[in-house]
C-alpha positions in Angstrom: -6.4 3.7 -7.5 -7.9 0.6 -8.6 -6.7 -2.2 -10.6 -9.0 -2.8 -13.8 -8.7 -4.8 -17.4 -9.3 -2.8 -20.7 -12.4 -4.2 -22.3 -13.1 -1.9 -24.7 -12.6 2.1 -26.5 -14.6 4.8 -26.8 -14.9 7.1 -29.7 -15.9 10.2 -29.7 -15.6 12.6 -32.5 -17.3 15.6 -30.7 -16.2 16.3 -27.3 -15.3 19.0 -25.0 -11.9 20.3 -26.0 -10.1 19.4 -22.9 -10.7 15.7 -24.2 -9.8 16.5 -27.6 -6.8 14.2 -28.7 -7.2 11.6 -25.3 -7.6 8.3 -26.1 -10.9 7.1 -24.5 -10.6 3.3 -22.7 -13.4 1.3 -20.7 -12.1 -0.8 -18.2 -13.3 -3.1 -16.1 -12.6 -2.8 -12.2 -11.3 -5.9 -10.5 -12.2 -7.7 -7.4 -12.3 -10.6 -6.0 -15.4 -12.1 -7.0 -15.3 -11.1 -10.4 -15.3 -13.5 -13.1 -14.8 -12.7 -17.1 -18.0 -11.7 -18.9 -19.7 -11.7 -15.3 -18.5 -9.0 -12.6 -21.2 -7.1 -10.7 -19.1 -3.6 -10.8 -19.9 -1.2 -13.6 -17.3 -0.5 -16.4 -15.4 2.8 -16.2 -14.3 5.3 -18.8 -10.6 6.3 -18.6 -8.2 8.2 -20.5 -5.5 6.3 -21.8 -1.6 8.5 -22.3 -0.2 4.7 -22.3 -1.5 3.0 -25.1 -2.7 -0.1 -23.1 -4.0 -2.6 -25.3 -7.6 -5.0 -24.9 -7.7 -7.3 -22.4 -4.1 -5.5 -20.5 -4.6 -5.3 -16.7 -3.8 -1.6 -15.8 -4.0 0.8 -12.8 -6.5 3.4 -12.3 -6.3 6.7 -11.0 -9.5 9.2 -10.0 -10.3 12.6 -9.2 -7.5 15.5 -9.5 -4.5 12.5 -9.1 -6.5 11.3 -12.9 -6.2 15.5 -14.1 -2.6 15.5 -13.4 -1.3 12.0 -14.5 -2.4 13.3 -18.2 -0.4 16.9 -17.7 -2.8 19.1 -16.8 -3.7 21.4 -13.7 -6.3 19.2 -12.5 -9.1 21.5 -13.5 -11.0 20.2 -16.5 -13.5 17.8 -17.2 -11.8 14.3 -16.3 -12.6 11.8 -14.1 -10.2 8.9 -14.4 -7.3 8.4 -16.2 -4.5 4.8 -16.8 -1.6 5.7 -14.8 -0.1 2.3 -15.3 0.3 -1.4 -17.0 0.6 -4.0 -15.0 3.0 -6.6 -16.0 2.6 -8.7 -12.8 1.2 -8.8 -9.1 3.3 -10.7 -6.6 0.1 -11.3 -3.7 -0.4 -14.2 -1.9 -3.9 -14.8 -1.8 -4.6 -12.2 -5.0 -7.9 -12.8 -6.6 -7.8 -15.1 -9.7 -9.2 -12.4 -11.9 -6.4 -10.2 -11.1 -4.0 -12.7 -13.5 -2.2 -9.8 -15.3 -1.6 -9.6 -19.3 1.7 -9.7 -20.4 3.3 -7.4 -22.9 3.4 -10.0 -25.8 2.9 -8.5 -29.2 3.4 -5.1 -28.3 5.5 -2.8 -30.3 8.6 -1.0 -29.0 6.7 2.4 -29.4 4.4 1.6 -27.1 6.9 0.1 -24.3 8.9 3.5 -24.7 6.2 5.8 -24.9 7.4 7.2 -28.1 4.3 8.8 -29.2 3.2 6.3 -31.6 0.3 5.1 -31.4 -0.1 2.5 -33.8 -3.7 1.0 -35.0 -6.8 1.0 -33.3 -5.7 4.4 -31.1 -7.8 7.5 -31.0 -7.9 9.4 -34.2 -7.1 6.6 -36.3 -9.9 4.5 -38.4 -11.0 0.9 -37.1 -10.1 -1.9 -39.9 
């Protein structure tokens, strides 16, 4: 697992049908050198069951653990997938890009998991 911040969303409106219906995030892995706008590890694409939002700090799983975070048997096309939002890291010494987003402005759906997804989520239109 890795800690990472959303940066961005990727749509796709043709894809395998093991993706079909995933929301696609791109999230930035974390360490301690990075700084916003300027870190030397590359992006990664994720599916997102969570709804995390752009600029949340979130945990990362990869492999098989990614498969069956999002339900399945771990054997389709799926590399990495949220498994969590961070609301807070108690470390001494943590790196300063590690400074976790809060939950401000988000709905109740998405801190139950309803199932709603709300603007900007996969198979919605952009504004």
């Amino acid at each position: 697992m890795f800690i990472g911040r959303v940066v961005g969303q990727v749509w796709a409106t043709r894809k395998m049908r093991d993706l079909e219906g995933k929301r696609l995030l791109v999230v930035q892995p974390l360490d301690d050198h990075d700084e916003p706008g300027n870190s030397k590890v590359a992006p990664v694409v994720c599916a997102d069951p969570l709804g995390a939002n752009q600029g949340e700090a979130v945990l990362v799983a990869f492999g098989k653990a990614a498969r069956v975070a999002m339900g399945g048997d771990g054997d389709y096309a799926l590399e990495a997938a949220v498994v969590g939002i961070v609301d807070d890291i108690d470390a001494p010494n943590a790196p300063a890009s590690w400074q976790a987003s809060t939950h401000a402005g988000r709905t109740a759906a998405h801190m139950t998991g309803s199932g709603s997804t709300g603007p900007g989520h996969a198979g919605e239109a952009s504004p």
